[in-house]
Wavefront OBJ file of the C-alpha trace (Angstrom):
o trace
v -22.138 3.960 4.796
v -20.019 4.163 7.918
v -18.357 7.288 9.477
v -14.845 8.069 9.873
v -13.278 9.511 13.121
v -10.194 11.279 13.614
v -8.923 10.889 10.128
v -5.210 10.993 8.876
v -6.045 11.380 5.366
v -9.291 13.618 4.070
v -9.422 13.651 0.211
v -12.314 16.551 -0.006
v -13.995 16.586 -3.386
v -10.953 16.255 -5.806
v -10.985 17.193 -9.577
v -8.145 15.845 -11.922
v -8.720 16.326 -15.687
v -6.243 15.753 -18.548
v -7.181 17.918 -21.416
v -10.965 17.285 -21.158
v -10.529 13.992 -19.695
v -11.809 13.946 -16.354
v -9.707 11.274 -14.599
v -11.059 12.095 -10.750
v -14.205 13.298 -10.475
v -14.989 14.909 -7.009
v -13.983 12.302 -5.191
v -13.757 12.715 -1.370
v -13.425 10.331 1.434
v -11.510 9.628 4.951
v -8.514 7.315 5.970
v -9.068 6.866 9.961
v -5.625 6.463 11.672
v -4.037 2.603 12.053
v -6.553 1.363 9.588
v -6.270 -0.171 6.000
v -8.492 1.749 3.517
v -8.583 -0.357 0.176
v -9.137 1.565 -3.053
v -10.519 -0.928 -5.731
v -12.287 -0.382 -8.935
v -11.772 -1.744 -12.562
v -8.697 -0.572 -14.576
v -9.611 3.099 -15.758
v -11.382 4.185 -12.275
v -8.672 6.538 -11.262
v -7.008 4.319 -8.536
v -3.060 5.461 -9.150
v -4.200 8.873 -10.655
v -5.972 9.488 -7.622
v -2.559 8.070 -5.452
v -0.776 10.846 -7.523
v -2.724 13.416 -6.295
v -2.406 12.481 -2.612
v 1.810 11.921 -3.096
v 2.265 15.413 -5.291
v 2.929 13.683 -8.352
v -0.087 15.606 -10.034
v -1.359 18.493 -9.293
v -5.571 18.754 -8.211
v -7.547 20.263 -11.002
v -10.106 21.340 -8.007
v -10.654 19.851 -4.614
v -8.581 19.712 -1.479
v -6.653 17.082 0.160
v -5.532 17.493 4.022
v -2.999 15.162 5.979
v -2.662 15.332 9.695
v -4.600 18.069 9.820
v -2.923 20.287 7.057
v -3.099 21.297 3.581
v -0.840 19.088 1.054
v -2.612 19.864 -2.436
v -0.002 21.801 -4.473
v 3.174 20.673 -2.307
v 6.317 18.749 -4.064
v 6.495 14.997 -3.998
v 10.065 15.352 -1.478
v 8.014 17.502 0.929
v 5.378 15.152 1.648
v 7.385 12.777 2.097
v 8.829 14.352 4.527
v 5.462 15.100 6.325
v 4.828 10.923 6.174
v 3.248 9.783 3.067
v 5.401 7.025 1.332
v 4.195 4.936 -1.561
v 5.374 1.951 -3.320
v 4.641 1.809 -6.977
v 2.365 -0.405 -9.275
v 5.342 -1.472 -11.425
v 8.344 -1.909 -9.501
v 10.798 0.528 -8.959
v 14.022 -1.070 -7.186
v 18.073 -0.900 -7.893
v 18.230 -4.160 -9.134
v 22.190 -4.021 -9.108
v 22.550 -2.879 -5.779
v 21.787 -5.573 -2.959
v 18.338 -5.717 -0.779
v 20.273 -4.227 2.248
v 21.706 -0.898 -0.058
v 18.222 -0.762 -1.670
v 16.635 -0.277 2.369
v 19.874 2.571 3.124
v 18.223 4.168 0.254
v 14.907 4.999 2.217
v 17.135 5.843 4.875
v 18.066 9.075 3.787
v 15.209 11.476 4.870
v 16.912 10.368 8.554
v 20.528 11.365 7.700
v 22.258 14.506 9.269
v 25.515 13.955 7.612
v 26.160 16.138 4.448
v 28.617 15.407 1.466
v 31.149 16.820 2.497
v 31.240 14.282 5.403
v 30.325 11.260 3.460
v 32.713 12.600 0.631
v 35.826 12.877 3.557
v 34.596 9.665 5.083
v 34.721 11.701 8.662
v 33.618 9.905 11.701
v 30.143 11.370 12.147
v 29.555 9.860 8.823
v 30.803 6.398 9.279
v 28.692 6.251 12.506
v 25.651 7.228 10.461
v 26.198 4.743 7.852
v 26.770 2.124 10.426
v 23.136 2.859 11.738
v 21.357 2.704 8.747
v 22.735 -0.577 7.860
v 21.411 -1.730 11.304
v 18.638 -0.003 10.751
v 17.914 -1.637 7.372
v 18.586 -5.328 8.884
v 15.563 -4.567 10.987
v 13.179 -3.568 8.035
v 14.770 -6.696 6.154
v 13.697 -8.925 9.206
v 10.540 -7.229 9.087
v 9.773 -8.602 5.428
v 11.468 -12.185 6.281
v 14.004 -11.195 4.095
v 17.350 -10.623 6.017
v 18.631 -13.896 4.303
v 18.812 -11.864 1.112
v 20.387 -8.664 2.458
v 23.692 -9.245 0.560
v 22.442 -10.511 -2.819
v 21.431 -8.276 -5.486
v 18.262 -6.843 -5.644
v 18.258 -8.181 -9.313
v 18.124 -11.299 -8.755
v 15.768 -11.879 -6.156
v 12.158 -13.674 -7.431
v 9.641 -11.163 -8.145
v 7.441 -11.522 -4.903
v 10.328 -11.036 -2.528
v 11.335 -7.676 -4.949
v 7.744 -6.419 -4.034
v 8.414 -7.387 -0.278
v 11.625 -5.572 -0.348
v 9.797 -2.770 -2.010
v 7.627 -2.484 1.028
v 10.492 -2.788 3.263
v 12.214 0.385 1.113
v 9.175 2.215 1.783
v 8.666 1.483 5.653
v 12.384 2.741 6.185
v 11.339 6.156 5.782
v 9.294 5.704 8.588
v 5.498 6.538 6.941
v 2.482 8.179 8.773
v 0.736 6.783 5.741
v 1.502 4.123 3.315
v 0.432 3.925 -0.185
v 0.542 0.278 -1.494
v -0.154 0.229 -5.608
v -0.761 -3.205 -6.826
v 1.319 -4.844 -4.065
v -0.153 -8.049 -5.108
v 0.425 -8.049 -9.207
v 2.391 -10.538 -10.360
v 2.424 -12.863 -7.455
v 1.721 -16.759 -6.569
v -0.987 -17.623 -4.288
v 1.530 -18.061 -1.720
v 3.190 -14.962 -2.011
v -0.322 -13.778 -1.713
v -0.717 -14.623 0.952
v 2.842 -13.758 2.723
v 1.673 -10.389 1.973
v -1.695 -10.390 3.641
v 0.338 -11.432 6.655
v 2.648 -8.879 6.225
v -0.313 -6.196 5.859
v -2.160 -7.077 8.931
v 1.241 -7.033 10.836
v 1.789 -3.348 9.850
v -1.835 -2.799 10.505
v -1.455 -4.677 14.225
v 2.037 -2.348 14.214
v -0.197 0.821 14.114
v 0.478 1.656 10.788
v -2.135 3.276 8.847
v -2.113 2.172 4.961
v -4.249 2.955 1.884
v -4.427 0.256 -0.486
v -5.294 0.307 -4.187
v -5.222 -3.634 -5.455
v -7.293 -6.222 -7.936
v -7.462 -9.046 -5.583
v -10.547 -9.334 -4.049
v -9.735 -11.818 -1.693
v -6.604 -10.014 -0.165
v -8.624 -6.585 -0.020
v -11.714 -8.157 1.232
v -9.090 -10.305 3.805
v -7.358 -6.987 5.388
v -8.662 -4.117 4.737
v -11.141 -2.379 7.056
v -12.732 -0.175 4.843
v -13.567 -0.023 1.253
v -13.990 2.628 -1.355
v -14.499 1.722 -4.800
v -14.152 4.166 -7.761
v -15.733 3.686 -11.301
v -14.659 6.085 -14.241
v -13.175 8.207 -11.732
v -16.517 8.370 -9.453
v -16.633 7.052 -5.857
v -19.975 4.418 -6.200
v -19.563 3.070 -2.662
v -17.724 3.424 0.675
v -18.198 1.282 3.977
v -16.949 -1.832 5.215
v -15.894 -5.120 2.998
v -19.397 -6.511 4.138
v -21.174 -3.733 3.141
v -19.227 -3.000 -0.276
v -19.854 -6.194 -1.206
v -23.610 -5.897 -0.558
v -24.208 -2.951 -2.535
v -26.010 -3.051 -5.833
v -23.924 -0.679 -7.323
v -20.866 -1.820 -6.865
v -22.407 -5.483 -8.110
v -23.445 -3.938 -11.657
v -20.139 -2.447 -12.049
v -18.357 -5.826 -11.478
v -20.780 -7.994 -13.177
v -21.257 -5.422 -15.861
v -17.426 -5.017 -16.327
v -17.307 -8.627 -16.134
v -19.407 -9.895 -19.620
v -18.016 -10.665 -22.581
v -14.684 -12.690 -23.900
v -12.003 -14.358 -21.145
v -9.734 -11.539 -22.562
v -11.943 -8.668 -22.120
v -12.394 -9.515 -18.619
v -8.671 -9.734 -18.430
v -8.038 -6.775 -20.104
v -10.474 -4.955 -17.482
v -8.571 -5.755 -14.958
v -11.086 -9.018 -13.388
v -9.863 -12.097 -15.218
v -8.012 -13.936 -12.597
v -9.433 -15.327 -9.266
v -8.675 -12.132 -7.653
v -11.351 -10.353 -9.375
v -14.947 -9.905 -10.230
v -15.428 -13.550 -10.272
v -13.765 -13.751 -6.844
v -16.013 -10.799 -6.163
v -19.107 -12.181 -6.683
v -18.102 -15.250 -5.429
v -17.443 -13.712 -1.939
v -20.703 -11.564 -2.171
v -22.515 -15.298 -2.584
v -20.515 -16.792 0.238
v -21.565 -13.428 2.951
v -24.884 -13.805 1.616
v -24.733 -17.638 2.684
v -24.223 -16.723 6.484
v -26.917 -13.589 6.543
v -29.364 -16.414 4.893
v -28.648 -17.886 8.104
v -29.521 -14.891 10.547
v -32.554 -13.398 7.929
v -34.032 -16.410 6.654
v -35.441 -16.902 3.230
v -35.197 -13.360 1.919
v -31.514 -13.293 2.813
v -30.894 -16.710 0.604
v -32.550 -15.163 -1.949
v -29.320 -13.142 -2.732
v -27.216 -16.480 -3.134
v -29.093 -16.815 -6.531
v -25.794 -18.347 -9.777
v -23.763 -15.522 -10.658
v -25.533 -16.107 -14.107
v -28.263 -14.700 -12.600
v -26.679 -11.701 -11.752
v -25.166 -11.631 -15.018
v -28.692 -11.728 -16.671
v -29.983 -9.216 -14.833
v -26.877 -6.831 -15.329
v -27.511 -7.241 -18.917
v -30.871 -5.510 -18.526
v -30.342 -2.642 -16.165
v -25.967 -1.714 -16.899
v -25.934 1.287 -19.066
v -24.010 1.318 -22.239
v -20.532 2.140 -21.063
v -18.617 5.334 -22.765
v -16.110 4.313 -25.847
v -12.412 5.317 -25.031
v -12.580 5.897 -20.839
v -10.688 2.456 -20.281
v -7.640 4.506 -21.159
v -7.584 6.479 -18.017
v -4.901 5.915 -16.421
v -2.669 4.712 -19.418
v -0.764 8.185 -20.247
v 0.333 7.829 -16.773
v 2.798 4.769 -17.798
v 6.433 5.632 -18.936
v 6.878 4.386 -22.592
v 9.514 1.278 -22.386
v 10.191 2.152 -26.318
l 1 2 3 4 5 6 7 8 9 10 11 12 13 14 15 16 17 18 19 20 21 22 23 24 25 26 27 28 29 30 31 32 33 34 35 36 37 38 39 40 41 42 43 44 45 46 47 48 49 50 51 52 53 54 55 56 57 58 59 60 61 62 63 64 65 66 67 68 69 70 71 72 73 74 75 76 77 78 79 80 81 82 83 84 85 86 87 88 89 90 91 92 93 94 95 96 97 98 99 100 101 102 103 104 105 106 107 108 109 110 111 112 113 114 115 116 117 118 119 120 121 122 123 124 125 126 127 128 129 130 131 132 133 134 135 136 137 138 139 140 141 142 143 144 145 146 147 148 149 150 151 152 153 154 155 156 157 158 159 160 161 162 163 164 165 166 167 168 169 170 171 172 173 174 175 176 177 178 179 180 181 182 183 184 185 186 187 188 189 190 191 192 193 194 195 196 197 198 199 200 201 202 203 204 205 206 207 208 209 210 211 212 213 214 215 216 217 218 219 220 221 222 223 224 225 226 227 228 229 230 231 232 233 234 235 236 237 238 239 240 241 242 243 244 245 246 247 248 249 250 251 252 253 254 255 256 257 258 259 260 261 262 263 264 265 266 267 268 269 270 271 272 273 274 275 276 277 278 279 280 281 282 283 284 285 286 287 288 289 290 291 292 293 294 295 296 297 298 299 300 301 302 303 304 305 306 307 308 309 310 311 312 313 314 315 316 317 318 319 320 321 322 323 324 325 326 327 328 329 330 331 332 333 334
């Protein structure tokens, strides 16, 4: 749908497959620099298996994926993160008994020159270092709004600031590229919206950032491009306007969609956020083209039901068992 120039990120037809299972399937698309690429698609599509790929965390079945211009299939996760590709995680993953400010020092450490031995002797090189990075990580608190909490424990903090400090982790290692997984999960509509500030100020930073979220109305609200996965397929790519226009990606919403309040949770689209707040969008862009086209354009406005109806006719029978793509991925609490 739209071209990409000068990209920072090229994901060039990737294969991942799990015993048979084939989780990414030739996938391939740019990230243009000091832009934010959404990733969306229903639970199953491949969104965080495809995220492991890019960070190292699996290895590509087939395919090639190039960063700045050079290889980084097959590299460890440590190396490339040191080439600029930092993630946060879909469930958290903080210290939660050390405070916010020790939990920022510990993205900090790709930038320290000081070995052990140093830190271990307490020799002046290293206390100089250590008093940088807690400077440092007062300035990535600020960043989040949350240099009031640098001192408490990282514990205790309400889940929405836990995910901000998450981000703030992550930016202290000073990304290239920023992986955000699910930053929204889990948090009240103003937190929601704290972090599509926060997002468009990294953007307006020059940051570049690929997100993978559920919430239509934050990814549709900053992100500048769209790709949208289904059962491990890319089905569309282009702007939020023109995602949200195309036919396939409304059958695979509104298909996904039918059925029980709990099935359309389980899928991933029972809360505001999702294909409800999807269509619901789609309805409200095709208000203001109805302006500009006239009658044809209005005719796209038509009840959701409608859509609905019609999805019942034409959405193919869906395969038995793919919804659990993505599940072996999760650590076992038991």
């Amino acid at each position: 749908m739209t071209g990409d120039q000068s990209p920072m990120l090229s994901v060039c037809g990737v294969y991942k497959e799990f015993g048979g299972l084939m989780a990414v399937n030739g996938v391939s698309f740019n990230i243009p620099a000091g832009k934010v690429t959404a990733l969306i698609g229903p639970n199953g599509a491949g969104k965080t298996t495809l995220f492991n790929l890019v960070t190292g965390h699996h290895s590509v079945t087939r395919g090639e994926i190039h960063f700045g211009g050079g290889r980084i299939d097959g590299l460890a996760p440590h190396e490339i993160a040191a080439k600029g590709i930092v993630r946060t995680f879909q469930n958290l993953q903080i210290f939660g008994n050390m405070t916010a400010l020790e939990n920022v020092m510990v993205g900090l450490h790709l930038q320290g020159r000081s070995g052990m031995l140093a830190a271990s002797l307490r020799l002046k090189s290293a206390r100089m270092e250590e008093e940088e990075f807690h400077a440092k990580a007062r300035d990535y608190l600020e960043r989040v709004n949350l240099l009031s909490r640098a001192d408490e424990d990282a514990g205790s903090l309400p889940y929405g600031e836990q995910r901000r400090l998450e981000i703030a982790r992550a930016l202290a290692a000073k990304p290239r590229l920023l992986l955000l997984d699910e930053p929204a999960a889990g948090l009240s509509h103003p937190e929601t919206i704290a972090l599509d500030d926060l997002i468009c100020k990294l953007r307006d930073d020059g940051l570049t950032i690929l997100l993978v979220e559920h919430d239509m109305d934050l990814v549709m609200g900053v992100a500048d491009k769209v790709v949208v996965l289904q059962y491990g397929t890319k089905i569309a790519e282009g702007t939020p306007a023109e995602v949200q226009a195309d036919a396939n990606v409304i059958q695979a919403y509104v298909a996904r969609g039918r059925g029980s309040r709990c099935r359309r949770r389980r899928a991933g689209f029972g809360c505001g956020g999702g294909w409800r707040g999807f269509v619901g969008k789609r309805k409200r862009l095709a208000g203001q083209t109805n302006q500009q086209q006239g009658q044809q354009g209005g005719q796209e406005t038509q009840h959701h039901g409608d859509l609905k109806r019609t999805a019942r006719m034409i959405a193919p029978q869906r395969s038995q068992g793919l919804g659990l793509i993505g599940l072996p991925f999760r650590r076992s609490s038991k």
